[in-house]
Backbone as a ProteinNet text record, in pm:
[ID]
protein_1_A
[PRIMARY]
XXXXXXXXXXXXXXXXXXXXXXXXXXXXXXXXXXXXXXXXXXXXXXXXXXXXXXXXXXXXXXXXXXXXXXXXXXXXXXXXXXXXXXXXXXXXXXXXXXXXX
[TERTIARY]
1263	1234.6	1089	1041.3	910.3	775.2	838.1	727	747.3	892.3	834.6	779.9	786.9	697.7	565.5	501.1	407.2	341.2	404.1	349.3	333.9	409.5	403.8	288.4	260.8	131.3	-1.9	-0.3	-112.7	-134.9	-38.9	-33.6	-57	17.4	-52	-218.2	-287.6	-415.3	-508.6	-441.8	-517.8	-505.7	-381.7	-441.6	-479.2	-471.1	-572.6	-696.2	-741.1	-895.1	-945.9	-846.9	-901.9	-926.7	-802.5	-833.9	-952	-995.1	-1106.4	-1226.4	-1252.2	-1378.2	-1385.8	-1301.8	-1284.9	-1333.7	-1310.7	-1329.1	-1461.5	-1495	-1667.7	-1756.3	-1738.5	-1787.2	-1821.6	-1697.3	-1754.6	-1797.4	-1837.2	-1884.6	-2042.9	-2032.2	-2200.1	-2269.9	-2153.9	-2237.2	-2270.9	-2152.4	-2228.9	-2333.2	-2357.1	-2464.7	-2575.2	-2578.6	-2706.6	-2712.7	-2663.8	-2660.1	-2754.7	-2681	-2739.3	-2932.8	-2869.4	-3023.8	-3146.3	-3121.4	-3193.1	-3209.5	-3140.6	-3135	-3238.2	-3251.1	-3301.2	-3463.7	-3437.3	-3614.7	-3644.2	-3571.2	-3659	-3651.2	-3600.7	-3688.9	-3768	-3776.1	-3892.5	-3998.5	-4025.7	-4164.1	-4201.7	-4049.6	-4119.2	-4141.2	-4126.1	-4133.9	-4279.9	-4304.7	-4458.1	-4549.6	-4553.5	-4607.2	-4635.5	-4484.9	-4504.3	-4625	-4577.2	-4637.6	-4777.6	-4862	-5008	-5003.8	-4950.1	-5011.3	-5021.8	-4929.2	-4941.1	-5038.7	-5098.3	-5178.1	-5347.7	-5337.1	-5447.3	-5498.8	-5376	-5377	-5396.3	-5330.9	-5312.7	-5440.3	-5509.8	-5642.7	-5718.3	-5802.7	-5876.5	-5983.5	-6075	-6150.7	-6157.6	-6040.3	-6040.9	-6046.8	-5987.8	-5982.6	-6150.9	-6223.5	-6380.2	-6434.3	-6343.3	-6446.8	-6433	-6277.7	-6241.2	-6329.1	-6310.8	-6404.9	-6549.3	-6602.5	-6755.7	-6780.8	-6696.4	-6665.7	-6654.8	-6558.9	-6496.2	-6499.6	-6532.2	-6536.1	-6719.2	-6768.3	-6923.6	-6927	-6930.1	-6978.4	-6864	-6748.3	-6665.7	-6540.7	-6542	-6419.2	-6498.5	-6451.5	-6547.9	-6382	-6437.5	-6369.2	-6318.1	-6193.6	-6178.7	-6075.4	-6089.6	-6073.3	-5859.9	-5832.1	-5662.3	-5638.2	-5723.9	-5639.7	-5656	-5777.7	-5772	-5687.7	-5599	-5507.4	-5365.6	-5362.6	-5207.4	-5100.3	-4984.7	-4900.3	-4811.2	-4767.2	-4757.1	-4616	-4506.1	-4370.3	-4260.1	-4195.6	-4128.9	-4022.3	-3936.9	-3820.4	-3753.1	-3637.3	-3550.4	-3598.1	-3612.5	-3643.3	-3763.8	-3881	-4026.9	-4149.7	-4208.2	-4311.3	-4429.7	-4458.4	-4504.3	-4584.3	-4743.6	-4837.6	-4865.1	-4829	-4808.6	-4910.3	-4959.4	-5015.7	-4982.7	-4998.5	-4956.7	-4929.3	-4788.2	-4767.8	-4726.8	-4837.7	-4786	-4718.7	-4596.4	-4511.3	-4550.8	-4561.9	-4584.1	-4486.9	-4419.5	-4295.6	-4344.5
9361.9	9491.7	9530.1	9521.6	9545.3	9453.9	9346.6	9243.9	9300.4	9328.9	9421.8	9514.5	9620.4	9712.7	9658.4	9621.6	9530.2	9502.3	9407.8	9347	9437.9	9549.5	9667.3	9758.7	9798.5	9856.1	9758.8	9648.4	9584.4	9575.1	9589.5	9561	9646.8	9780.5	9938.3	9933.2	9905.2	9896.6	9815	9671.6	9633.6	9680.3	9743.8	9801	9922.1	10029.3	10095.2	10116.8	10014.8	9945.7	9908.6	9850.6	9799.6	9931.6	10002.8	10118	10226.1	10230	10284.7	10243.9	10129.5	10014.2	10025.6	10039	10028.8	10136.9	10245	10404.8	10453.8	10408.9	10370.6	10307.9	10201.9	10110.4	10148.9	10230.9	10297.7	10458.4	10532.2	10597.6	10564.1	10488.5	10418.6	10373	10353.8	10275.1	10462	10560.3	10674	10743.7	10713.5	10766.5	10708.1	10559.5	10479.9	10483.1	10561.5	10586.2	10707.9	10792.2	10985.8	10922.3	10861.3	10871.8	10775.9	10708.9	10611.9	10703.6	10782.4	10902.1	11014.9	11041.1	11092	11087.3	10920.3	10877.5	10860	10855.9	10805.9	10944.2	11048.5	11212.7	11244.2	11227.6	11254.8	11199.4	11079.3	11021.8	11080.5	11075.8	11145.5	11292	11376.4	11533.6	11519.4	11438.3	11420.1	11383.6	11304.5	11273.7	11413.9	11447.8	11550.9	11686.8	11708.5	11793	11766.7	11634.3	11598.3	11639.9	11630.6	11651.5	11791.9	11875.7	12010.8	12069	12008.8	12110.3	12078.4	11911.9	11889.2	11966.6	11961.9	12021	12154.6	12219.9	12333.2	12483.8	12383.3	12501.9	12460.3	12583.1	12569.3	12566.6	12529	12477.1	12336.2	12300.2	12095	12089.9	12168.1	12114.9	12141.3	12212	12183	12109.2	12046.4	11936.2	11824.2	11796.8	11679.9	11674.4	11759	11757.1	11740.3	11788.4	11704.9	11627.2	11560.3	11421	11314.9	11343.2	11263.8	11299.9	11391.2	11389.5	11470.6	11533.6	11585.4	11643.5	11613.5	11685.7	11660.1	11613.1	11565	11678.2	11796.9	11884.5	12030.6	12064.4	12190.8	12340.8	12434.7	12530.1	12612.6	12620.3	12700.1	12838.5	12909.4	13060.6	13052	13121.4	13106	13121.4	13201.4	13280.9	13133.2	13053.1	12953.5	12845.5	12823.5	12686.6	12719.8	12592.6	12600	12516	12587.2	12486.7	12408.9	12274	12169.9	12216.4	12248.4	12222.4	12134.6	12066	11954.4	11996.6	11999.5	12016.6	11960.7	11943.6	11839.3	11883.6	11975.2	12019.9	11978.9	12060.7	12009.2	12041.2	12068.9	12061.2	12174.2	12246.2	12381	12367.6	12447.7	12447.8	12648.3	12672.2	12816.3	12860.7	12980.6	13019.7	13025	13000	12988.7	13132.1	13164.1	13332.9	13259.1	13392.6	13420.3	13468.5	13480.8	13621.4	13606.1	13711.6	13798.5	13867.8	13854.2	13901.9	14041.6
7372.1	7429.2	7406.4	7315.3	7244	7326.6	7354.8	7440.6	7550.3	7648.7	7776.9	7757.4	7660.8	7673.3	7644.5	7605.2	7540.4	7687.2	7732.8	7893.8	7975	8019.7	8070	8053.9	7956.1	7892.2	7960.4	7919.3	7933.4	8036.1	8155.6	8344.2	8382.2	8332.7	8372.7	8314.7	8215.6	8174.7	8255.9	8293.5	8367.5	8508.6	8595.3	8689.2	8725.7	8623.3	8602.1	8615.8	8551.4	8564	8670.5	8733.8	8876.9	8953.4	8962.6	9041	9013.4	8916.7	8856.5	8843.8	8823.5	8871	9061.4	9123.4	9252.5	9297.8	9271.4	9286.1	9254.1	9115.6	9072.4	9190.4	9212.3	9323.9	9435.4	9528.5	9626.6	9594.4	9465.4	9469.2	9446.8	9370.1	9367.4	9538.9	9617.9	9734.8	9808	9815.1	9885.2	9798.6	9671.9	9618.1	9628.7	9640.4	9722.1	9843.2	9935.8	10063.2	10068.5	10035.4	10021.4	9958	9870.3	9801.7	9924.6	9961.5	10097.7	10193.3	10250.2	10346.8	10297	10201.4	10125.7	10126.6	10093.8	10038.1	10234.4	10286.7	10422.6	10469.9	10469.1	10512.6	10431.6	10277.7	10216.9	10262.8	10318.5	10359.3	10488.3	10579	10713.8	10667.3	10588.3	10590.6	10527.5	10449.3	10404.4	10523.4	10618.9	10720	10816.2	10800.1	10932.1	10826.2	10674.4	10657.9	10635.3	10609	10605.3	10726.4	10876.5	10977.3	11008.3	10991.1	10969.6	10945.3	10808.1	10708.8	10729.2	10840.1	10868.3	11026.2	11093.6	11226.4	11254.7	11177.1	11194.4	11198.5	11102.3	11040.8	11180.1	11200.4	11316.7	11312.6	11137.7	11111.2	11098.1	11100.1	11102.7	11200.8	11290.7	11437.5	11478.1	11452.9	11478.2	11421.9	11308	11218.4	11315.5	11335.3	11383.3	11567.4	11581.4	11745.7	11767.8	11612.8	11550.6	11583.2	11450.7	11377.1	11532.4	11572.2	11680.6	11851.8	11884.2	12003.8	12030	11962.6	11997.1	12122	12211.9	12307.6	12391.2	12393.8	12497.1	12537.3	12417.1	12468.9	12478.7	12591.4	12638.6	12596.4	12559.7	12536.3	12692	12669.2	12836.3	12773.1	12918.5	12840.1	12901.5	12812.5	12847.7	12930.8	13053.9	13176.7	13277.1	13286.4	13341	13330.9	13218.8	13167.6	13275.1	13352.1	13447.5	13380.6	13436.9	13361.2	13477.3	13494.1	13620.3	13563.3	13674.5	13658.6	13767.3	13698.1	13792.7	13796.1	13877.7	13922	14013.6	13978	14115.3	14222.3	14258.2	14405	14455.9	14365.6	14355.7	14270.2	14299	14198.9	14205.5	14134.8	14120.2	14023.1	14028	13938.4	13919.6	13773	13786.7	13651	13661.1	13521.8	13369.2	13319.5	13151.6	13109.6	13104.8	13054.6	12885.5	12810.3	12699.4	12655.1	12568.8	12503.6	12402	12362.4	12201.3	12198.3	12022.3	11991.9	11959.6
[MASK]
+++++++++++++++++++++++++++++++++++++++++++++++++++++++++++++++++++++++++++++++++++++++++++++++++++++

């Protein structure tokens, strides 16, 4: 009686284990998942935000038109900028309306 219980114990222990090593296992694979997901928006949110913080000031943007373009971009006044619109039907070139909230 003592050895089945004996064997019993040790079969519940070992599959125990399994089920628990198993359960471990695929929690480790969605936590190396989340974390990969993770590191690959951290690099793009860094990208997008260097471009932001370089773009955005409208003193880089005169550096960079210096630097790199000199004489090649001429300033135009807003009321002149059109905006081209396509449509299934056809195609329309209309003024650039601003809204202000």
């Amino acid at each position: 009686m003592k050895k089945i219980v004996l064997v019993f114990v040790i079969f519940s222990l070992i599959l125990s284990t399994a089920i628990i090593k198993n359960s471990a296992k695929k929690n480790e694979d969605k936590i190396f998942t989340v974390k990969e997901n993770i590191r690959v928006l951290n690099s793009e949110f860094e990208k997008i935000k260097l471009e932001f913080d370089y773009l955005s000031s409208s003193d880089k943007l005169l550096e960079f038109q210096s630097l790199y373009f000199e004489n090649d971009l001429v300033q135009k006044k807003i009321e002149n900028i059109k905006v081209f619109e396509i449509t299934k039907k056809d195609k329309k070139i209309k003024n650039l309306k601003i809204i202000k909230d």
